[in-house]
C-alpha positions as CSV (number, residue, x, y, z in Angstrom):
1,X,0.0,0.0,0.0
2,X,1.3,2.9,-0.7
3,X,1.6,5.4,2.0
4,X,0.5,9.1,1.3
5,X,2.8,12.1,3.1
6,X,1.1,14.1,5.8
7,X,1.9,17.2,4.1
8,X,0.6,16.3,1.1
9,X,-2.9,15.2,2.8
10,X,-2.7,18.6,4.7
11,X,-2.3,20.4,1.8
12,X,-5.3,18.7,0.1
13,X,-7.0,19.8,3.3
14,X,-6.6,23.5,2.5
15,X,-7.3,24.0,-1.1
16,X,-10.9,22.2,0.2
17,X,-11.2,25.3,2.8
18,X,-9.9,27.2,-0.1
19,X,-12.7,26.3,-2.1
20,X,-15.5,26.2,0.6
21,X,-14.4,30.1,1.4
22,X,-15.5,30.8,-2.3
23,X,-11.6,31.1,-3.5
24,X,-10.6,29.7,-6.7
25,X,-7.2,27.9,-5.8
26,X,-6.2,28.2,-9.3
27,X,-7.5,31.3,-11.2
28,X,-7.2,32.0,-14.8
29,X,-5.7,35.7,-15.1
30,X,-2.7,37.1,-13.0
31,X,-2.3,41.0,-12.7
32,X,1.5,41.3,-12.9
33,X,2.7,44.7,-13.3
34,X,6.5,44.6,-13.3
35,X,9.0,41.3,-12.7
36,X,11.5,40.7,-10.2
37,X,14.2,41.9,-11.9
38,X,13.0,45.3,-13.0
39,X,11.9,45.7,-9.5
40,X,15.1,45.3,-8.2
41,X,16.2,47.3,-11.1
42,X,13.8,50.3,-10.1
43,X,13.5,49.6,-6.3
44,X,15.2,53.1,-5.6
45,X,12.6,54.8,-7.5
46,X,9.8,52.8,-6.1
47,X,11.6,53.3,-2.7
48,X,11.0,57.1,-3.1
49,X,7.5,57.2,-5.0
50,X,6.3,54.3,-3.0
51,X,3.9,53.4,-5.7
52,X,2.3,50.2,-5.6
53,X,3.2,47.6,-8.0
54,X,1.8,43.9,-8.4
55,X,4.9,41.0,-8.8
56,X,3.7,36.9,-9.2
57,X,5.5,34.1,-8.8
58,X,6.8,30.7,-6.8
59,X,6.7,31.1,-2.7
60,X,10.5,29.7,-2.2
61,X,11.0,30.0,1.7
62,X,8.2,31.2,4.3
63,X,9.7,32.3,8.2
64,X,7.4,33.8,10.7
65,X,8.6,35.6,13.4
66,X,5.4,36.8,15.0
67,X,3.6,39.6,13.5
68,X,6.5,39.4,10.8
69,X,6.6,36.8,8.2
70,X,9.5,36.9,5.5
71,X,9.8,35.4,2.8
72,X,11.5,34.8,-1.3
73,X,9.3,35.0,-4.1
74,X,10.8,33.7,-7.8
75,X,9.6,34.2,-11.1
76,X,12.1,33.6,-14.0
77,X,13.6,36.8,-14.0
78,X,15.0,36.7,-10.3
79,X,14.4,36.2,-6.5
80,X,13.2,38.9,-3.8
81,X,12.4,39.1,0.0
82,X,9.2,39.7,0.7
83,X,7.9,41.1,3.8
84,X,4.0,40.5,5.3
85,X,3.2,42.4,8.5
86,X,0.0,42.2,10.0
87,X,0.3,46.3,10.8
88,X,0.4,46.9,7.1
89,X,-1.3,44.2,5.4
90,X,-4.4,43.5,8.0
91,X,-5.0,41.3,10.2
92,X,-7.5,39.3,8.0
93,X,-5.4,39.1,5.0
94,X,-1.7,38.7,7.5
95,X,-4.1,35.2,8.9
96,X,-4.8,33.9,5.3
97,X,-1.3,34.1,4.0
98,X,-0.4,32.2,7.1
99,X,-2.8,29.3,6.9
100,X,-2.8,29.4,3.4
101,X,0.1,29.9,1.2
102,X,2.6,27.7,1.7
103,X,6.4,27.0,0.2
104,X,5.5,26.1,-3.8
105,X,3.0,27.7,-4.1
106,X,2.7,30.7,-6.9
107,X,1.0,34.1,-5.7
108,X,0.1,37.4,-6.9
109,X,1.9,40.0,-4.3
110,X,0.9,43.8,-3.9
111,X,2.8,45.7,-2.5
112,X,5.8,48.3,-2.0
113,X,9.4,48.7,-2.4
114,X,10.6,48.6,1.3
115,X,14.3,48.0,3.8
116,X,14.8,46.1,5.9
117,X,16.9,46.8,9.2
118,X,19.9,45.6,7.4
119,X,19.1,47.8,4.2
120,X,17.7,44.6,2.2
121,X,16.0,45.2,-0.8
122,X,12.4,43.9,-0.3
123,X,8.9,43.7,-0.9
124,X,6.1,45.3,1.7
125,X,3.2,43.3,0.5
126,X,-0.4,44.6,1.0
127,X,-2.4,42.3,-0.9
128,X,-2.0,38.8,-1.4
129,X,-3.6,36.1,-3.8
130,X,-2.9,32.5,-4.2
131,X,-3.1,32.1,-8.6
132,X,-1.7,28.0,-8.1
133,X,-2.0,26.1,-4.7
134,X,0.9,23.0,-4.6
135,X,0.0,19.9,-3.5
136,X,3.5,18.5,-3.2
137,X,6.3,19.9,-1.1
138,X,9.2,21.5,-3.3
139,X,12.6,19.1,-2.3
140,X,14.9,21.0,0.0
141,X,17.7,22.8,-1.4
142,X,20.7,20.2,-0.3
143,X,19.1,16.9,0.6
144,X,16.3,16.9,-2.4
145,X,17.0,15.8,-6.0
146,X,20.5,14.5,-5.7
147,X,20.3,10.7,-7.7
148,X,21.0,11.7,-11.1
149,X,18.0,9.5,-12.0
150,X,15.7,11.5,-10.1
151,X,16.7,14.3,-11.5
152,X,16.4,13.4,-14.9
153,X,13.1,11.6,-14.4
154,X,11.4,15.0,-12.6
155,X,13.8,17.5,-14.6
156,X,10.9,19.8,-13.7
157,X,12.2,20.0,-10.2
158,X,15.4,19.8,-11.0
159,X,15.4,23.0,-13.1
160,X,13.0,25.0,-10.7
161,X,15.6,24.2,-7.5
162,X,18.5,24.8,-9.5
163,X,18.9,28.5,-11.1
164,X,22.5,27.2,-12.8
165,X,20.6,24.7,-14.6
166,X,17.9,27.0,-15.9
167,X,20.7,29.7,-17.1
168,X,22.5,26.9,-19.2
169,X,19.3,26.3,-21.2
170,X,18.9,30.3,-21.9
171,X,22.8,30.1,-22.8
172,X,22.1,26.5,-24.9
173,X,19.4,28.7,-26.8
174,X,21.5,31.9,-27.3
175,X,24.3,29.3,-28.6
176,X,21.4,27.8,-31.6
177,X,20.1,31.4,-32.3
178,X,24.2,32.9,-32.8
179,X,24.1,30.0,-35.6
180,X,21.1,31.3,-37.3
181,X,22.0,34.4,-37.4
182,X,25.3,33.7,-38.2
183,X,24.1,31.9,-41.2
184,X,21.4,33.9,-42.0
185,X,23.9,37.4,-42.3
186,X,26.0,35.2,-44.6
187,X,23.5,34.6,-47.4
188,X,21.7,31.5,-46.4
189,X,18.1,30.1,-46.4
190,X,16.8,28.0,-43.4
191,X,14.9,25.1,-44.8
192,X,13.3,21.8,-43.5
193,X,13.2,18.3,-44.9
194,X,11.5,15.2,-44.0
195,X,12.1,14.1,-40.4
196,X,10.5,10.3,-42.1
197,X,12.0,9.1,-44.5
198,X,11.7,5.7,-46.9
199,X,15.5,5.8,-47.0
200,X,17.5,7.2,-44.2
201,X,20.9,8.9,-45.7
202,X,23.6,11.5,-44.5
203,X,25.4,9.4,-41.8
204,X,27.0,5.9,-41.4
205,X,24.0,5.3,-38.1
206,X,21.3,2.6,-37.2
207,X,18.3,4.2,-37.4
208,X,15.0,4.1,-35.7
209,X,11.8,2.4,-37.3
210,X,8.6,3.1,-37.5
211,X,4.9,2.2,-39.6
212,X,3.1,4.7,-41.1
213,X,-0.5,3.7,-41.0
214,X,-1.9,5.7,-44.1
215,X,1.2,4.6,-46.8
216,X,1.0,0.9,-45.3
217,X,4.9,1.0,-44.8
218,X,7.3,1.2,-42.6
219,X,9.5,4.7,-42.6
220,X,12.8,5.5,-40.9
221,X,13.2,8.9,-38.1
222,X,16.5,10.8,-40.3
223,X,19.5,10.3,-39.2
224,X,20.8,13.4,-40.5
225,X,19.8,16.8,-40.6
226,X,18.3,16.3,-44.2
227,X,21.9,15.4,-45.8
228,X,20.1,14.1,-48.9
229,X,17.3,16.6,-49.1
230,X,19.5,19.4,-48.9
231,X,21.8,18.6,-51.9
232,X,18.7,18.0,-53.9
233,X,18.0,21.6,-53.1
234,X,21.6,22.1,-54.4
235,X,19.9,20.6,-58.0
236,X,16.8,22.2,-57.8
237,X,19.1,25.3,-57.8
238,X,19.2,26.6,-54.1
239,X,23.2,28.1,-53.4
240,X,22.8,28.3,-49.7
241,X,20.7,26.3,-47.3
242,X,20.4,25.2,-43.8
243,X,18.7,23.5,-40.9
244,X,18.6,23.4,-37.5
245,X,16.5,20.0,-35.8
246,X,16.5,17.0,-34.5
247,X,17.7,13.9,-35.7
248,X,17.5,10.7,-34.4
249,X,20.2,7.4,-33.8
250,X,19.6,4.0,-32.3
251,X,22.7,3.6,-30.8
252,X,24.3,3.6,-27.3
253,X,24.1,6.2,-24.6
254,X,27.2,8.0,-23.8
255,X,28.3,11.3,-22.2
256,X,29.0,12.1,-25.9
257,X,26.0,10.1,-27.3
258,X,22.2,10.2,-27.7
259,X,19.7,9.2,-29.6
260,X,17.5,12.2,-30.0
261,X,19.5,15.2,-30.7
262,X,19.6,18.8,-32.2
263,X,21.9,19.3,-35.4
264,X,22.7,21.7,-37.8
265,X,23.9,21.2,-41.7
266,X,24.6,23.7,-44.1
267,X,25.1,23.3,-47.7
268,X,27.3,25.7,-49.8
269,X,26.9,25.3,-53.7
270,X,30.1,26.6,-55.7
271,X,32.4,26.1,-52.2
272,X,35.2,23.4,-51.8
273,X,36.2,22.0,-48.4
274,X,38.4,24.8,-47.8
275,X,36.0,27.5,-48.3
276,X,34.2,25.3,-45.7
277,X,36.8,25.2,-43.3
278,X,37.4,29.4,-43.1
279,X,33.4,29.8,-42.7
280,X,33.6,27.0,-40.1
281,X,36.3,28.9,-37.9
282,X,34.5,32.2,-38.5
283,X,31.1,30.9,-37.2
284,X,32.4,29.0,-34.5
285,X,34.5,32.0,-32.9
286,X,31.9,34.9,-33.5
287,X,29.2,32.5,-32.3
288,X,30.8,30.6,-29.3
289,X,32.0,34.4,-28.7
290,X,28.7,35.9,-28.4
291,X,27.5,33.1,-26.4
292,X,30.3,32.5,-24.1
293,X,31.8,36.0,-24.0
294,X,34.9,33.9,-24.2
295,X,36.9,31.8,-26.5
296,X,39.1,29.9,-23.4
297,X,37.6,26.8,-22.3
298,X,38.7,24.0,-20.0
299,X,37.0,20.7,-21.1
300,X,38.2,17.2,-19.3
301,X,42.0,17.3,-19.3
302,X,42.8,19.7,-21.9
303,X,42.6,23.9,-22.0
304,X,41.5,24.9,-24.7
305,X,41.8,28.0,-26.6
306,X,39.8,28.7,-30.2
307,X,41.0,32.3,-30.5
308,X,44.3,30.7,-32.1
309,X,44.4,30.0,-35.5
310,X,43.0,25.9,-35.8
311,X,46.1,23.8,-37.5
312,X,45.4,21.2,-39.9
313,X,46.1,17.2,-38.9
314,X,46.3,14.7,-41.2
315,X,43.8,11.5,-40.5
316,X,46.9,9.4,-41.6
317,X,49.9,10.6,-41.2
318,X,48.2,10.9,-36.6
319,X,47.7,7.8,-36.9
320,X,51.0,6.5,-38.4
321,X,52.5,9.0,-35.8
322,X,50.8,7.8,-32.8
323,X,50.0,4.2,-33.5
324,X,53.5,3.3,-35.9
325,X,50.5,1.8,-38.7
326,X,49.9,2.9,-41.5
327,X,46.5,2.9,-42.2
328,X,46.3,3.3,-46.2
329,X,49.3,0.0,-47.1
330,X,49.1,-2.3,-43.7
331,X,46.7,-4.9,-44.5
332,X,43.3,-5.8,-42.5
333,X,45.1,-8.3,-40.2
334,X,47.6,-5.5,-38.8
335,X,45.0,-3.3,-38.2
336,X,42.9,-6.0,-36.3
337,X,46.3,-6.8,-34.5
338,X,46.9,-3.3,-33.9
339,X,43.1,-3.3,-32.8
340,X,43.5,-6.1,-30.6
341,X,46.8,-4.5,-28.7
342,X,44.7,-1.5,-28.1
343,X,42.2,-3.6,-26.4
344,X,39.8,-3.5,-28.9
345,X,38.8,-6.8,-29.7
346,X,38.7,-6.8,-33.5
347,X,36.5,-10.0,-33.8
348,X,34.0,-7.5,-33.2
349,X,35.2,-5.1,-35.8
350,X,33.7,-6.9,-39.4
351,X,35.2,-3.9,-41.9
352,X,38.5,-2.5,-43.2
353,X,36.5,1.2,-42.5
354,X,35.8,0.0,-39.1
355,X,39.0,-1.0,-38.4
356,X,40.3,2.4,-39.3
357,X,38.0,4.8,-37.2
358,X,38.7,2.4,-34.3
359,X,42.1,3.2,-34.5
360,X,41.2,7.0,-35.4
361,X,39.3,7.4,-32.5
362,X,42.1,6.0,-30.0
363,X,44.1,9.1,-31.3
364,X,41.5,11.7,-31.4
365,X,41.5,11.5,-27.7
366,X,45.1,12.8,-27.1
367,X,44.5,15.7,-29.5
368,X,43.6,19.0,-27.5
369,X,42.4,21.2,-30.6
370,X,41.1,23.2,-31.7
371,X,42.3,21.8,-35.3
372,X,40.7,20.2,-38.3
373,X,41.7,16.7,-39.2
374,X,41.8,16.2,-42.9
375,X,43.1,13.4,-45.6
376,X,40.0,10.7,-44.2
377,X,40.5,7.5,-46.3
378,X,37.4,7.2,-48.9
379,X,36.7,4.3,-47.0
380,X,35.1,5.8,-44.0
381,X,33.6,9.1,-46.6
382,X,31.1,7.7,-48.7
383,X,29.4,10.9,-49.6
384,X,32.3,12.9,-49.6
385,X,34.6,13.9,-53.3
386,X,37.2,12.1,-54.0
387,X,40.9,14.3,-54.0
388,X,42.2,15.2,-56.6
389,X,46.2,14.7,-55.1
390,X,45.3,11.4,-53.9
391,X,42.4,9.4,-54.9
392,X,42.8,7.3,-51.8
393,X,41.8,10.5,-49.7
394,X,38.6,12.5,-49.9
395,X,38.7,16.5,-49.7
396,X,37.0,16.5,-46.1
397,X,37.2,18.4,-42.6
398,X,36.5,17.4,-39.4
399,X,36.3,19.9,-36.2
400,X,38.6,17.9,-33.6
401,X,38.5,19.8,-29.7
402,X,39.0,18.3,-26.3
403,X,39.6,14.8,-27.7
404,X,36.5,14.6,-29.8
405,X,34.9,15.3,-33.4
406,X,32.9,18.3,-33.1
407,X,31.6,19.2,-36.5
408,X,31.9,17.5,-39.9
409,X,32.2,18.5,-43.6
410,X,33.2,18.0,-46.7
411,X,33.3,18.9,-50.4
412,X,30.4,16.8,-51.3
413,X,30.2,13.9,-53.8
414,X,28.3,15.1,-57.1
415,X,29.5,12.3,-59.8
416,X,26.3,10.2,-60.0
417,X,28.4,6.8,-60.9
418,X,31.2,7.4,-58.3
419,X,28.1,8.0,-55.5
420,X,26.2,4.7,-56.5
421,X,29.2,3.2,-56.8
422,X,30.2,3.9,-52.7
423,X,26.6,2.5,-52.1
424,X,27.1,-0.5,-53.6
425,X,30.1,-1.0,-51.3
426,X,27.9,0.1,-48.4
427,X,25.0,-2.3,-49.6
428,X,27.9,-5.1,-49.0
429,X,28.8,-4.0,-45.5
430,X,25.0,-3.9,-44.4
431,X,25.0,-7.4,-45.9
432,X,28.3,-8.6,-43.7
433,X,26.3,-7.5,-40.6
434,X,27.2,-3.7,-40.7
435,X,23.7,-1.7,-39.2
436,X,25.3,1.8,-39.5
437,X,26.2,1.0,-43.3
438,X,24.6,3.5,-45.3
439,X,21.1,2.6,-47.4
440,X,21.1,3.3,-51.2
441,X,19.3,5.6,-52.4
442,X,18.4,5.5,-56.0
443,X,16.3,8.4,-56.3
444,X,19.3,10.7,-55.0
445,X,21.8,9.0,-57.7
446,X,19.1,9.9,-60.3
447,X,18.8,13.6,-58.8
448,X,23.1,13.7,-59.1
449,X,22.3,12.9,-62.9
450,X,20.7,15.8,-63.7
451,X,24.1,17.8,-61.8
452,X,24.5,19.4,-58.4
453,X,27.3,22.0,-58.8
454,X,30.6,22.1,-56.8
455,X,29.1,21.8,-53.2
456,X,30.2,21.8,-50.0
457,X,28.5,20.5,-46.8
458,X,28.5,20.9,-42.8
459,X,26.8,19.9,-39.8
460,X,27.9,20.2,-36.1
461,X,25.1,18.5,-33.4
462,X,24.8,19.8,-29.4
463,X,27.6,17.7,-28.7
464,X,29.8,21.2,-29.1
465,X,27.8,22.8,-26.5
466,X,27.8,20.0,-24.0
467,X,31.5,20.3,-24.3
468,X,31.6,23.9,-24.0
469,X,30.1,23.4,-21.0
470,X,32.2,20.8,-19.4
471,X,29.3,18.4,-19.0
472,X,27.9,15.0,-20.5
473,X,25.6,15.6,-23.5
474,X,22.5,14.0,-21.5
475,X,22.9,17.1,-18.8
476,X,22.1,19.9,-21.5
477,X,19.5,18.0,-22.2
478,X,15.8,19.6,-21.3
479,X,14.5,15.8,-20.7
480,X,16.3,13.4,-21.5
481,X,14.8,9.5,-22.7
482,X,14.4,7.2,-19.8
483,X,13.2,3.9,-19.2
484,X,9.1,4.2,-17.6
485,X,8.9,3.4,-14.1
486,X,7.9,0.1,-13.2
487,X,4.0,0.0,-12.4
488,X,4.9,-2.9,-9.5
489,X,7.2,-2.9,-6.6
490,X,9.4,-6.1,-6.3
């Protein structure tokens, strides 16, 4: 059985008074005048005028001492004492909020600018009005929502204890809107593609299934921020698009990893993967600028500074040095030895690609950044354009900071034989047992037939921010997936 708190019952107990005194507990329209913050930004004036003004928001703490109660109201723009005494607000009004209003609950507050006896900014309230009565206590401050589970699973809390929290997801916003605009200034057009798709295309990633009831068939969530769509825009004779959504991979959790994410792509027509690389460092230093007010950043182990000027690594020539293999002559069985040695159990590994970014990704993580990594093997680029020094290569970028990828481009693939030719190679991996393998798409090679111009392409996910940040991808999350709470105790 499962036992209900006191307080909880007590509560229910007083929005029933509540309602037998003719108040509604949860009326429709609040009168605010001013927030918190312009309050406080004003409370000298109002000090001197003493005109009345009318603030709302969540009771946060509640002390009486006597004829005295004090207080902290909270609405989203900042915290302020507020003051009830019976002298000024009436007897009958001084019992109600006593009985009545409890911590959690949101009110509408009359009342003046007033100090304290230690010169604290503060609220004389005069009129008070309960506009939501809480059922449930609010967690305290340092013994409440601690289990990261918990936290996740009633984020709601979680962001109304924690002030920090709530800033990082105005700053997480400011960081998506500096994109857009960046992008926007520079000439291109936002845009949205299909979030189903028949085919999923843009990424080497296992994606999500589901039915659609009025085709009869079954569809696929994108795993890419409309890759595909975006260079048939490229044919249809768009020069500059974007998007910013979510995209969606069925693979494992990590604190760089999730399945349901926010990513932005951008494709260039008439720009090579260098033209990519100096918009690239211009966006991300004006925008993590504007967002940050800094370009210095301590992430993990490393200190990291983007102001510099970002180097260029060779994919290869990294992992000859720090490896001693050499990635583009060694056969498959040195690289699964090499694989093994690194503890990485290449049974488990069923491509020569796979073999290769397992053994990239061991050296990524000893690479502070900010640099791009260039010279990929065409191996693990199958939409990216072949170079024209060294047809092993492909002319692509990636973003490397703090040990990690963080943003990926490339001149794109536009010869139509050369593209269905790379699926037919990634047809044969799905077939070996490869999920992440990419689909073919036959109605995109046909669209490459009719010729996309010189393009080229980039997309960089939230996993940039969470690093910013210094915290796991899940954190700057609003709500992150989990699994449903079992209906039965064991």
């Amino acid at each position: 059985m499962v036992q209900i708190p006191d307080e909880f019952l007590n509560r229910k107990q007083k929005l029933q008074q509540l309602k037998e005194l003719g108040i509604n507990p949860y009326p429709a329209q609040a009168q605010r005048t001013i927030k918190i913050a312009n309050f406080l930004e004003s409370f000298d004036d109002f000090l001197e005028t003493k005109d009345k003004q009318t603030i709302t928001g969540r009771l946060k703490l509640k002390r009486g001492h006597g004829k005295l109660t004090f207080g902290h109201l909270e609405d989203e723009s900042g915290k302020l004492q507020i003051v009830f005494s019976q002298k000024d607000i009436g007897e009958e009004r001084y019992d109600f909020m006593k009985n009545f209003c409890d911590v959690g609950d949101i009110l509408e507050l009359t009342g003046t600018a007033f100090l304290t006896l230690k010169k604290e900014k503060s609220f004389l309230v005069t009129q008070v009005k309960i506009l939501t009565k809480a059922l449930r206590p609010l967690p305290e401050k340092w013994k409440g929502l601690i289990d990261e589970e918990a936290r996740y699973r009633k984020r709601y809390l979680d962001l109304l204890m924690n002030p920090e929290l709530r800033q990082m997801f105005i700053v997480k916003s400011r960081f998506w809107s500096s994109i857009r605009s960046f992008l926007l200034q520079e000439g291109f057009l936002e845009v949205e593609t299909p979030v189903l798709e028949v085919t999923p295309g843009g990424a080497d990633a296992e994606p999500f299934v589901t039915h659609h009831n009025a085709l009869d068939i079954d569809v696929y969530l994108r795993i890419s921020m409309g890759e595909l769509w975006q260079k048939r825009l490229m044919v249809a004779g768009f020069e500059k698009t974007f998007e910013i959504g979510r995209q969606f991979r069925n693979e494992g959790i990590s604190p760089e990893h999730l399945q349901d994410y926010t990513q932005m792509e951008f494709y260039w027509a008439y720009a090579d993967y260098k033209k990519g690389m100096a918009l690239v460092e211009r966006m991300y230093k004006k925008c993590i600028q504007e967002t940050f007010n800094t370009l210095k950043f301590t992430i993990g182990k490393f200190n990291v500074d983007l102001e510099q000027p970002w180097p260029q690594l060779d994919y290869g020539t990294e992992i000859k040095k720090q490896l001693k293999i050499d990635i583009f002559s060694d056969n498959d069985d040195a690289l699964r030895k090499k694989c093994d040695a690194l503890g990485l159990n290449s049974k488990k590994i069923i491509s020569r690609s796979k073999l290769i970014d397992a053994l990239w990704k061991q050296c990524r993580k000893n690479i502070a950044g900010p640099a791009f990594l260039t010279g990929h093997p065409v191996a693990v680029s199958p939409l990216a354009k072949r170079s024209v020094v060294d047809q092993n290569k492909v002319e692509r970028f990636q973003i490397i900071i703090a040990g990690s990828e963080l943003g990926n481009g490339y001149s794109e693939l536009n010869d139509a034989a050369d593209q269905a030719e790379r699926f037919s190679q990634q047809t044969r991996l799905r077939k070996a047992g490869d999920k992440e393998a990419q689909m073919p798409d036959d109605d995109f090679v046909e669209a490459l037939e009719y010729g996309m111009p010189p393009t080229c392409g980039f997309g960089v996910s939230e996993r940039l921010f969470s690093f910013l940040m210094n915290k796991s991808i899940r954190e700057c999350v609003l709500f992150p997936l989990l699994r449903p709470k079992s209906s039965t105790k064991k």
